[in-house]
C-alpha positions as CSV (number, residue, x, y, z in Angstrom):
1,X,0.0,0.0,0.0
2,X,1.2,3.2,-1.1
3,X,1.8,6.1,2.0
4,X,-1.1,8.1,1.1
5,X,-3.6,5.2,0.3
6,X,-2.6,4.9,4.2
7,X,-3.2,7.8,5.4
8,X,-6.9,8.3,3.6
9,X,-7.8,5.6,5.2
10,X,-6.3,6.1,8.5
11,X,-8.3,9.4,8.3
12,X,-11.1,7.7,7.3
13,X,-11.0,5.1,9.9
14,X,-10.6,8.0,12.7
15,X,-13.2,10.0,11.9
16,X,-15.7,7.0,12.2
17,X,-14.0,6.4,15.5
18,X,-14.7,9.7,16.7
19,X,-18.3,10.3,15.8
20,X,-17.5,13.1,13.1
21,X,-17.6,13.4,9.4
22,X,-14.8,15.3,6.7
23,X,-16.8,18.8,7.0
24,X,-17.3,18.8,10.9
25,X,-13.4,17.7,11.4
26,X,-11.8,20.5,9.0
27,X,-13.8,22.7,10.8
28,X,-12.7,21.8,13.8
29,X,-8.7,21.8,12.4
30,X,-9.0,25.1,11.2
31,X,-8.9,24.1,7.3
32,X,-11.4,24.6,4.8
33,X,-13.9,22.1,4.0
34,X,-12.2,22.1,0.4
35,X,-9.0,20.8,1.2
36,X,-10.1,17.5,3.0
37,X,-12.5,17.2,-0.3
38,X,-9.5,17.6,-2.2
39,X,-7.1,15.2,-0.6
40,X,-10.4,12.5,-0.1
41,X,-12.4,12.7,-3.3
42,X,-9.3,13.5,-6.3
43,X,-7.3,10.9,-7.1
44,X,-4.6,13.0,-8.5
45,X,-4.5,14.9,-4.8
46,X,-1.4,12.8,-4.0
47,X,0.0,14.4,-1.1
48,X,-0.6,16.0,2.5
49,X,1.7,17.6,4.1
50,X,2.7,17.1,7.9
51,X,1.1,19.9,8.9
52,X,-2.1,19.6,7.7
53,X,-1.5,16.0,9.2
54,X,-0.9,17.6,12.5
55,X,-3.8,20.2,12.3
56,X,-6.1,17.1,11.7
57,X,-4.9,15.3,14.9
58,X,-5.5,18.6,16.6
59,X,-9.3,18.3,15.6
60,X,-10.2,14.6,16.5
61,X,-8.0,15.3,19.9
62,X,-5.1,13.1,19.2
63,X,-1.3,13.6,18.7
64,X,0.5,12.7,15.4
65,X,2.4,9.6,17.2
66,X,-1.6,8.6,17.9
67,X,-1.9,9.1,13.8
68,X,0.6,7.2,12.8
69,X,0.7,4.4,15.4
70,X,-0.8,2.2,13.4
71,X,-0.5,-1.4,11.7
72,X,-1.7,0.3,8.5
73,X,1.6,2.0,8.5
74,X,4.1,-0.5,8.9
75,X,3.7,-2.3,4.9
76,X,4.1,1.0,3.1
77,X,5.6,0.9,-0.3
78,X,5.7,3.6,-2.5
79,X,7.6,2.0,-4.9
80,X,5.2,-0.1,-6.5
């Protein structure tokens, strides 16, 4: 699995675990609504940057080492 196939669905997975849906958790990170659109629904949006990462964590209430502390995270390969 390719690193940002991960982290959609780490996302993804979160915001089910926390009640919330992609419009209610921007707001609450301080982005615009757009940019989660972007980065869940365009499949050339093939990047996010540790910030917005970290901005994200900051809405659901977790820190990034929560984020990434994950088994989805140990078979990356972006080589393929």
């Amino acid at each position: 699995m390719k690193s940002i196939e991960a982290i959609r669905k780490r996302l993804r997975d979160l915001i089910k675990e926390h009640n919330t849906n992609p419009s209610e958790l921007a707001i609450n990170s301080g982005l615009p609504r757009s940019t989660l659109k972007t980065f869940f629904y365009y499949k050339n949006a093939r990047s996010i940057t540790v910030y917005t990462i970290s901005l994200l964590c900051g809405g659901l209430g977790i820190t990034l080492t929560d984020f990434f502390n994950d088994e989805i995270f140990k078979n990356i390969n972006d080589l393929e």
